[in-house]
C-alpha positions as CSV (number, residue, x, y, z in Angstrom):
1,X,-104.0,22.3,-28.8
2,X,-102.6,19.1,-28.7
3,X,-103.3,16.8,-26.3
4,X,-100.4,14.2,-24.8
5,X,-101.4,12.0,-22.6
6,X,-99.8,8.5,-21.4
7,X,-101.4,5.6,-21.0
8,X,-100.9,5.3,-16.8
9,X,-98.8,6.6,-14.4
10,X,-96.1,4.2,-13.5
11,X,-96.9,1.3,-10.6
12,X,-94.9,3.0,-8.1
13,X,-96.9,6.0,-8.1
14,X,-100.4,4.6,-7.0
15,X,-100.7,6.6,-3.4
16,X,-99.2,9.7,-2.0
17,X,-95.9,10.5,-0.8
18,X,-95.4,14.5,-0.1
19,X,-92.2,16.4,0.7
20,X,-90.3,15.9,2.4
21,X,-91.3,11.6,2.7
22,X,-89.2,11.1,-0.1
23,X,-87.6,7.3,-0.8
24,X,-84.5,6.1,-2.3
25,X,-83.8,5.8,-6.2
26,X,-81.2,3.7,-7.7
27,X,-78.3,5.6,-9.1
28,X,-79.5,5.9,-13.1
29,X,-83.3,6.0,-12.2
30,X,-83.1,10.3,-12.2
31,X,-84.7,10.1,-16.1
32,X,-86.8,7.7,-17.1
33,X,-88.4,7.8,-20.6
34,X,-92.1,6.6,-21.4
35,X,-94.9,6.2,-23.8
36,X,-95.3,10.1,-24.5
37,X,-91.5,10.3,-25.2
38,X,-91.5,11.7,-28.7
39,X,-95.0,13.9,-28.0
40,X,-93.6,15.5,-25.2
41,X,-90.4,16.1,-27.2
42,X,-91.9,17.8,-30.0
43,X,-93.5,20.0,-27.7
44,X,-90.6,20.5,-25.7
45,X,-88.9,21.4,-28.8
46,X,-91.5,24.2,-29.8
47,X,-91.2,25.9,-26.6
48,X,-87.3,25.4,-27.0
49,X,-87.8,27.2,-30.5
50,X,-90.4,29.6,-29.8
51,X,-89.9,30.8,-26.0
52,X,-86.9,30.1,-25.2
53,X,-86.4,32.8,-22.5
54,X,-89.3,31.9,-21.2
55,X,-88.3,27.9,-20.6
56,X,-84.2,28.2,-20.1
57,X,-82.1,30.2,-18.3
58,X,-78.8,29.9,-16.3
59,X,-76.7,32.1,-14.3
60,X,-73.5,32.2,-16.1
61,X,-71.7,31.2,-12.8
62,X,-73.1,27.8,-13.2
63,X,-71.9,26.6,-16.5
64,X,-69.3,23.9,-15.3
65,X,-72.3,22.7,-12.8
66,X,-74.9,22.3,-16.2
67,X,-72.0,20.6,-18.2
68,X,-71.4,18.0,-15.5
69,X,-75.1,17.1,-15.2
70,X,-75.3,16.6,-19.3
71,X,-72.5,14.4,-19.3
72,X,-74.3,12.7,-16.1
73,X,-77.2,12.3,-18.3
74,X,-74.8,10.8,-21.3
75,X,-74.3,8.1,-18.6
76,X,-77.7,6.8,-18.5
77,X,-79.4,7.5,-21.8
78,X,-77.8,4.4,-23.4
79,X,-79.9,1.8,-21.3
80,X,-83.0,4.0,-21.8
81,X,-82.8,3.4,-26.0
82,X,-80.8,6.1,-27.2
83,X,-77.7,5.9,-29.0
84,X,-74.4,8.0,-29.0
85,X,-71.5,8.4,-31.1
86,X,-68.8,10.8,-30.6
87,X,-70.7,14.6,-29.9
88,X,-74.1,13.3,-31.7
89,X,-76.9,11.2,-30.1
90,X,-79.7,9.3,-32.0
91,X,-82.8,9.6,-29.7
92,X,-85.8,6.7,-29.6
93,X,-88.2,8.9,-31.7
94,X,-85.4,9.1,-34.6
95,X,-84.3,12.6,-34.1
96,X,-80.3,13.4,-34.1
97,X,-79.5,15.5,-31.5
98,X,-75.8,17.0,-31.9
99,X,-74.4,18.0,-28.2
100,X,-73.4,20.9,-27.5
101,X,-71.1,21.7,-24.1
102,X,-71.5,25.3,-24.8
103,X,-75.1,25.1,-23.7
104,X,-75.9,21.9,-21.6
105,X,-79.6,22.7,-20.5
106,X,-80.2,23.2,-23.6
107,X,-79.1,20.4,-25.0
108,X,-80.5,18.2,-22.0
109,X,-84.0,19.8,-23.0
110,X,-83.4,18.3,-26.5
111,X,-82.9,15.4,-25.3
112,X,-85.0,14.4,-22.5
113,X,-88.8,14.3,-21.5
114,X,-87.5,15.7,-17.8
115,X,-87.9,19.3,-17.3
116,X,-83.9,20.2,-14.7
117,X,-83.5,22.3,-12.2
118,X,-79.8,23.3,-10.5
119,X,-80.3,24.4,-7.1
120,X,-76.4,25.1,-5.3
121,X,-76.0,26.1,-1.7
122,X,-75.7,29.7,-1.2
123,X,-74.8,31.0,2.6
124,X,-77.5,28.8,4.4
125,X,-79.9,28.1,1.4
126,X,-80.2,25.9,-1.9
127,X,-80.5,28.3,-4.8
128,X,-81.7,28.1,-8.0
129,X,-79.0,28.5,-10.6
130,X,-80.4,27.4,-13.9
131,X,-83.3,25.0,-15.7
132,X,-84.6,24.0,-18.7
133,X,-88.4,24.0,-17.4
134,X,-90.7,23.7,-20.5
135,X,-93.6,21.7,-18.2
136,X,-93.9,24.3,-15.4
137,X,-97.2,23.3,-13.2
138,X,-98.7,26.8,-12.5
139,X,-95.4,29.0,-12.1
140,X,-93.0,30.9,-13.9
141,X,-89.2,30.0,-14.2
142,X,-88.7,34.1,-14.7
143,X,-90.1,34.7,-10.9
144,X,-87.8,31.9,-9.0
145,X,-84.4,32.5,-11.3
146,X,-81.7,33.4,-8.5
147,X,-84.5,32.6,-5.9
148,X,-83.5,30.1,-2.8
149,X,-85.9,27.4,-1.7
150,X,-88.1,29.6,0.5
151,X,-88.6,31.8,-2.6
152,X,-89.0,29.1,-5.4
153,X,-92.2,27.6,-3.0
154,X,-94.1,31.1,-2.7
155,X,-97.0,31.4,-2.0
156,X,-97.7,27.6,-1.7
157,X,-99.5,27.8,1.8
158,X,-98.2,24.3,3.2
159,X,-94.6,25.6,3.1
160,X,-94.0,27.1,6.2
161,X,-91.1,27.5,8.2
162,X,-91.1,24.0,9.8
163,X,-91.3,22.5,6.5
164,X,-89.2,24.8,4.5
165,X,-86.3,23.9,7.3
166,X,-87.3,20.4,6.7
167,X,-86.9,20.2,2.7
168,X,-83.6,22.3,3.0
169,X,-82.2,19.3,5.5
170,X,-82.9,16.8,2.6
171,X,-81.1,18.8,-0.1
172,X,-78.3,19.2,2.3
173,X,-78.1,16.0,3.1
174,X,-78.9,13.9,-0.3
175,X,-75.8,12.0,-1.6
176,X,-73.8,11.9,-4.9
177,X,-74.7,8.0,-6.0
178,X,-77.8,8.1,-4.1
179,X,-80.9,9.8,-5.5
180,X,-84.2,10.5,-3.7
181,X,-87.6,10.7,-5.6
182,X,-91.1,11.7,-4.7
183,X,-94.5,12.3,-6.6
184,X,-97.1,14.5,-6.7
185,X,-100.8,14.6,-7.6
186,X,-102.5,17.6,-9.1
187,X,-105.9,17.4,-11.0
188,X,-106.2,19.7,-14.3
189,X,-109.0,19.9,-16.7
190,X,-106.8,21.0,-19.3
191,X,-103.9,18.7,-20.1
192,X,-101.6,21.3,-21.7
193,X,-98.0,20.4,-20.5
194,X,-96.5,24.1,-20.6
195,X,-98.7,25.9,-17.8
196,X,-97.0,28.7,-16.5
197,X,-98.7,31.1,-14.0
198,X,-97.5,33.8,-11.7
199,X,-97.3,34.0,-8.1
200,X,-99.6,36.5,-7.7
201,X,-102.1,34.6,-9.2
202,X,-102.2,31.2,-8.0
203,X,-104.0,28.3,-9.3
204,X,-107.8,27.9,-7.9
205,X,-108.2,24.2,-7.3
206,X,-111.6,23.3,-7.8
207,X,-113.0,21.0,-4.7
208,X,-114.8,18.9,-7.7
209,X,-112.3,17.2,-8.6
210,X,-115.2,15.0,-10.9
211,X,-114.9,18.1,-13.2
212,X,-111.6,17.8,-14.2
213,X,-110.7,14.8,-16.3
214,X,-106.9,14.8,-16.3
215,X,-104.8,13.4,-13.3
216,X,-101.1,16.0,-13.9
217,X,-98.4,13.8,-11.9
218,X,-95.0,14.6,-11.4
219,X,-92.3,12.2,-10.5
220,X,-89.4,14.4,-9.0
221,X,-85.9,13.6,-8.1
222,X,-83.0,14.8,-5.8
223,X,-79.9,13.9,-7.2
224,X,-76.4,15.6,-6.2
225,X,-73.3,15.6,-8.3
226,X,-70.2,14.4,-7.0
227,X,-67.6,17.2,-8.5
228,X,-69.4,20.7,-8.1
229,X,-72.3,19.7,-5.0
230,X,-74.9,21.3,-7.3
231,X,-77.9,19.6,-6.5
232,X,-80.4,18.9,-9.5
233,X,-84.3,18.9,-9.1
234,X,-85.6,16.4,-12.6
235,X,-89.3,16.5,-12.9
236,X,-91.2,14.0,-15.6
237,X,-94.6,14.6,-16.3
238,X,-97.3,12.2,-16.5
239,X,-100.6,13.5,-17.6
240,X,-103.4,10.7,-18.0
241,X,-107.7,10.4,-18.2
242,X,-109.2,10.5,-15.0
């Protein structure tokens, strides 16, 4: 196993903020790239190579919605170090990624340390229409595919009703232009980034939190897209020594 660590999480990041206490982003600040870029994307890559169906999928439905989030993406990779010219796009580490329309997660997942989620409003509920997840923390993409909120967040015990009405108020109400971002906090003693595990058998969190010598930290944001409402869900993934 490889280990890929970064140096520290970013400044911003320090305390706690849970859902739903989430906090403004400026408009470009949905993908960030850090000092694990090209680690992360080599193992991204693997997984993209070697399990794909268990790291992509999309309904087919949602292709138009995918597409616009890539080119969304197009617009802020330039001021983050990568370069594009015509359909290809010459990343930090070096590698040439040629884009392809056809299959925008995909792409995206080639390009950026951000594991993407599209969730679109079905009858009263945000659903999950397609990700590129290769840095799942303790569940399966295969369990939540078509799933609405409620669905996606079983069985975490804190989600109850109150709070599952709550969450689906922000994604109803987020703006296109005006991202919101969170962070969570989860302690691992193993610091492998792809850590898929079912719903029926959850995660035991050890109390001794001594015993575990990696701090795993998501930043997560809420960002809607003007032309087809889709609402994506970007995760980056800090791992770092306790």
């Amino acid at each position: 196993m490889t280990v890929i660590v970064q140096n520290t999480l970013p400044p911003e990041m320090d305390g706690e903020t849970a859902l739903p206490g989430m906090a403004p982003a400026r408009a470009d600040d949905w993908l960030r790239l850090d000092d694990a870029y090209a680690a992360q994307m080599q193992r991204r890559l693997s997984l993209l190579d070697g399990q794909l169906d268990d790291v992509l999928w999309m309904d087919s439905t949602a292709l138009d919605a995918a597409l616009e989030v890539l080119e969304a993406a197009l617009g802020v990779l330039p001021a983050l170090g990568f370069t594009i010219v015509s359909d290809r796009v010459t990343c930090p580490d070096g590698r040439i990624v040629s884009l392809d329309r056809a299959a925008p997660l995909l792409t995206l997942g080639q390009l950026v340390q951000e594991d993407i989620c599209l969730l679109r409003k079905q009858g009263a509920e945000h659903v999950l229409v397609g990700a590129v997840l290769c840095f799942p923390a303790s569940w399966r993409l295969a369990e939540k595919a078509g799933k609405p909120l409620v669905g996606i967040h079983e069985p975490v015990v804190e989600y109850d009703t109150d709070l599952a009405r709550r969450v689906q108020r922000l994604f109803d109400g987020v703006r296109a232009g005006r991202p919101l971002w969170r962070f969570n906090r989860l302690w691992y003693d193993d610091p492998e980034l792809h850590q898929p595990r079912s719903a029926t058998s959850p995660r035991r969190i050890s109390p001794d939190r001594a015993a575990a010598p990696y701090i795993r930290s998501e930043r997560q944001c809420v960002v809607r897209m003007p032309i087809s409402d889709v609402v994506v869900f970007s995760i980056h993934t800090y791992v770092v020594r306790t």
